[in-house]
Steps between C-alpha positions, in 0.01 A plus 500: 500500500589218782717558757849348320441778263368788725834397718712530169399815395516679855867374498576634189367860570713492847793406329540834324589611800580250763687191528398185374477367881298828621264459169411176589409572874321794370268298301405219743435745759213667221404182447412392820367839617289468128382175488594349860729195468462244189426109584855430507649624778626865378651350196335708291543337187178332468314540199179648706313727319447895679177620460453857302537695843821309578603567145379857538631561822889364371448694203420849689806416723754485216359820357524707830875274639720738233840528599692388823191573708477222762193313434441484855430893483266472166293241694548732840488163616782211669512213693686451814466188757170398428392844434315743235658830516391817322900633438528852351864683403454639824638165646751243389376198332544190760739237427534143577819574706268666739272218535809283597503778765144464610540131506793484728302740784222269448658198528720578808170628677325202488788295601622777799498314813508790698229617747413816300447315173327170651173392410349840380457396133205255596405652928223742489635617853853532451629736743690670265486588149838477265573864425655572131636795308575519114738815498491646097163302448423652163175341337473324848567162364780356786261619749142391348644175420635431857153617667319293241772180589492590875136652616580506820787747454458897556680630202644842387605631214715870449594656230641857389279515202149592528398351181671181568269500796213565290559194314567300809167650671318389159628180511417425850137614498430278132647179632334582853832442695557727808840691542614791627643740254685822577683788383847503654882517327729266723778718428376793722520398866219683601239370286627181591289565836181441394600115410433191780701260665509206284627099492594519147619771261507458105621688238584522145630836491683693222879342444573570147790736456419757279824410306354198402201715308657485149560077537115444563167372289382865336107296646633574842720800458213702318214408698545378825562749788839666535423550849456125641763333263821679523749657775861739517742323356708606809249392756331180355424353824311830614173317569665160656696732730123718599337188565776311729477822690155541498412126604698597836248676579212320430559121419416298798805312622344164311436672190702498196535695180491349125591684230532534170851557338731594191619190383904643513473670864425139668818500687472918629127435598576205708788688632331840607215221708793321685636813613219611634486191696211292291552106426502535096400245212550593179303284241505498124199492271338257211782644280764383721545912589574649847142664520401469883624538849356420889629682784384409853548705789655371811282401801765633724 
């Protein structure tokens, strides 16, 4: 079997139960996790033969994928910014959407001219270290990624879940990347104590309505947690409106928040930010979707 057919038949067996488009992303990311990438740039329709444990290893997987399953789950394994995760149902599979995210905290870091971001990605004795919290950090991957991209940064990560902080505990200690993981549900004030004082706040918190259940992928619906994809119906923005309130508290006057959002509630999200008197830019994704927002707090 070479990898034009191994690719072929791994689309065929997703395709029984996902798009064509999914199917295909499904198989390359095997593929590559299989057999690392082929000689022609992730084209993978070469005519390179697998040896018998590649063959072995795609044949085992199409046995045990039956159903909607995400592979990602069969494989308890995902890749985010760079990054080998171990992802469980526990946690929500991470999405490119989310590495926009990542990239756009990145990016504006290293190109901050302010005093508190200056120089610290390459001075041993910076005088102070860029402080970060991932608010919902499920498998950890927002906040691994951004200590891994950043390694001067003190990072946290909170979560209500205790077995999404498993997974994001596991993760950190296999790829050897330092954060600081802990128990706490943003939506209860007084747990919210035991958080810092940070420059930048990041989130990709629940947004889904729950009307919108019966319109989704059964993949997601039927195996992804209920509890870190969907929100009331009557109180969508429940999480926006915990964090603006929250980062009052304790974002430093510099800092700003990025966040993840519902592609429809672009306009209510930026809205809820400006009221509470952050400068707001809303910015779409790859797809051309309103998927992302930056509010920065006033220095007055």
């Amino acid at each position: 079997m070479n990898r034009r057919e191994a690719r072929k038949r791994l689309i065929e067996h997703f395709e029984k139960d996902h798009d064509k488009s999914e199917s295909k992303a499904m198989a390359n990311f095997i593929l590559t996790i299989f057999c690392g990438p082929d000689d022609n740039h992730f084209s993978f329709f070469n005519d390179q033969e697998l040896t018998e444990e590649q063959v072995r290893k795609v044949n085992d997987l199409i046995r045990k994928s039956k159903g909607i399953e995400p592979v990602q789950y069969v494989m308890k394994q995902a890749h985010f910014y760079g990054l080998d995760l171990y992802v469980d149902n526990a946690v929500l599979i991470p999405r490119p959407e989310t590495e926009e995210l990542v990239d756009w905290i990145v990016k504006d870091v290293k190109a901050s001219k302010k005093k508190v971001f200056e120089d610290y990605l390459t001075q041993a004795d910076a005088t102070k270290e860029l402080k970060i919290l991932d608010i919902g950090t499920g498998s950890g991957c927002i906040a691994l990624a951004l200590k891994n991209a950043i390694p001067k940064a003190e990072v946290w990560g909170c979560d209500v879940s205790d077995e999404a902080l498993n997974v994001a505990r596991r993760n950190g200690a296999q790829l050897n990347i330092r954060v600081d993981f802990q128990s706490v549900d943003i939506l209860d004030e007084a747990q919210q104590k035991s958080l810092p004082t940070v420059d930048i706040i990041v989130s990709n918190p629940p947004y889904i309505p729950v009307a919108e259940k019966d319109t989704m992928p059964l993949n997601v619906v039927q195996h992804e947690p209920h509890t870190a994809l969907f929100v009331p119906d009557n109180d969508a923005l429940i999480f926006y409106k915990a964090i603006a309130h929250f980062a009052k508290k304790r974002l430093y006057k510099h800092g700003a928040i990025y966040l993840e959002i519902h592609e429809n509630l672009g306009k209510e999200v930026v809205s809820l930010f400006e009221q509470e008197g952050y400068a707001v830019e809303l910015r779409k994704d790859m797809q051309g979707k309103d998927r992302m927002v930056k509010a920065v707090r006033s220095e007055t």
